[in-house]
C-alpha positions in Angstrom: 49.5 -89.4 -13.2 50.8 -86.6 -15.2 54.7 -86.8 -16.1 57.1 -83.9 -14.6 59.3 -84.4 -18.5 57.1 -84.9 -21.2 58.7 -86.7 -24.5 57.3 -87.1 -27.9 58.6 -88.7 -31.4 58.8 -86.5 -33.6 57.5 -87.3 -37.6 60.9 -85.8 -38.9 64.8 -87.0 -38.9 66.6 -84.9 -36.6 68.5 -81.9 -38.5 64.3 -81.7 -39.9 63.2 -81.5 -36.5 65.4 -78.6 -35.4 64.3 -76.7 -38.5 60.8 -77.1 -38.6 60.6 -77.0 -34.6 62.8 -73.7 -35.1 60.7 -72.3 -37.7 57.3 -72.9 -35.1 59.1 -71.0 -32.6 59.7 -68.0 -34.4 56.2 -67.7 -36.1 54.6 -68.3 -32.7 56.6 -64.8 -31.6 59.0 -66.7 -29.4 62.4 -66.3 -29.6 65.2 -68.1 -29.9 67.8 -67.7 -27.2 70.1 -70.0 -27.3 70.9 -73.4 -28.5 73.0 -75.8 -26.5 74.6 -79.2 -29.0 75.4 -81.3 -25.9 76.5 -84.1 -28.6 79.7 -81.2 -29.4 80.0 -80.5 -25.7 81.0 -83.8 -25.0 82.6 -84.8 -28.2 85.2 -81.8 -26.5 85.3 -84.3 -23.2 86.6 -87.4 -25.6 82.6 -88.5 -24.9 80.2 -90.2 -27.9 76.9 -89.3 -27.5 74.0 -89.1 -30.4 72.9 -85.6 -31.4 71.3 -83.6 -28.7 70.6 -80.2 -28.4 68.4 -78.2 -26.1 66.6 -74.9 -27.2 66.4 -72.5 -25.0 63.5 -70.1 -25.8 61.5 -67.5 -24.7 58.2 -65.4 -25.0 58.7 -61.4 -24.2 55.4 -61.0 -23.2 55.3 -63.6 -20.5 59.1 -62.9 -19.4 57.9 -59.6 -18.7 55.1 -60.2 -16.5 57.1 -62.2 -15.0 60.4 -60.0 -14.6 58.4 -57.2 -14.3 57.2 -57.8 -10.7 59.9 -58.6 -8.0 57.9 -61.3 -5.8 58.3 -63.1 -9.1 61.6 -63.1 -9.9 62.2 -66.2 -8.0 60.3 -67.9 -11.1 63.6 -66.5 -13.0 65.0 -69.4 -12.4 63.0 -71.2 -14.8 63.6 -69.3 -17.6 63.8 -69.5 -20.5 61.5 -72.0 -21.1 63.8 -75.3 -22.7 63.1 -78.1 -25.2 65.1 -81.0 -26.2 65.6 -82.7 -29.2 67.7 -85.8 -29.3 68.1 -89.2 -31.1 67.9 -92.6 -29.6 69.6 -95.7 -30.6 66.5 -97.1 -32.3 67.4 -94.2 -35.0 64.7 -91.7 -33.9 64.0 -88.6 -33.1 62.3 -87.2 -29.7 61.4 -84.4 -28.4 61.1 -83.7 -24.7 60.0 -81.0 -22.6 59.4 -79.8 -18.4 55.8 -80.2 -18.0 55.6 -76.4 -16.6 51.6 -76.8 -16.5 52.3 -79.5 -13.9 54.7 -77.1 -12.1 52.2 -74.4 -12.0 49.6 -76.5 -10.5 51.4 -76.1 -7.2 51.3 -71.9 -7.4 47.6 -70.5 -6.9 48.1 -66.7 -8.4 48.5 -65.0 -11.6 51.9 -66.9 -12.0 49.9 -70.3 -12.7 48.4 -69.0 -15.6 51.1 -67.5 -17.1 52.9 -70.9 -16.8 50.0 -72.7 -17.9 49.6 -70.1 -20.6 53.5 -70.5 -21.8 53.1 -74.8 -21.8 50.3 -74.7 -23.6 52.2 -72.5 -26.3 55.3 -74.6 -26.1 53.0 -77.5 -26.5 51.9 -76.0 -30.0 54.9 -75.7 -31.4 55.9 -79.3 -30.7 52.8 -80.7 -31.9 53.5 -79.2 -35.2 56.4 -81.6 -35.6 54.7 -84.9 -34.1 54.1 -88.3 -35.3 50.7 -88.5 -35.9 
């Protein structure tokens, strides 16, 4: 059975992660929205975590087609597309991800493929940074 969260080690240390998983993103043409350091966050709460921080990024092209149409907008709320990268106390980096091809499954239009599309492109980036 297929996994709704799909997580990964990655090959690299964690700061090595972020850059090179960064780096993937940006030559792919996906941008970079935001990036959340939920390790700070709750270092401001007086809570220890390990490093975690969540990229949130985003394709134009498929945004648009999705944005572009109003029965469709609902999908907004899955967007931008996410990725995690966090370490675990065995001193290693993952990297973890919604499995939106699993998501689209359930949606039998245009939408499924542009989900299935957008995984598949998320899944290349992260695969660039993978233990082999």
């Amino acid at each position: 059975m297929e996994q709704l969260f799909v997580e990964n080690k990655s090959k690299f240390d964690f700061g090595e992660t972020l850059t090179e998983l960064t780096r993937a993103i940006q030559e792919g043409g996906w941008r970079l929205v935001y990036m959340h350091d939920l390790q700070e966050t709750m270092a401001k709460n007086n809570k220890e975590v390990l490093p975690v921080k969540v990229l949130e990024l985003c394709s134009p092209s498929h945004a648009y087609s999705i944005l572009g149409k109003d029965e469709w907008r609902t999908f907004s709320s899955m967007m931008p597309c996410r990725i995690s990268i966090y370490k675990k106390s065995d001193g290693k980096t993952y990297v973890s991800q919604m499995n939106i091809e699993l998501l689209g499954s359930a949606i039998e239009n245009e939408m499924q493929e542009i989900m299935n599309l957008s995984y598949r492109e998320v899944q290349n980036f992260v695969s660039q940074i993978l233990e082999s």
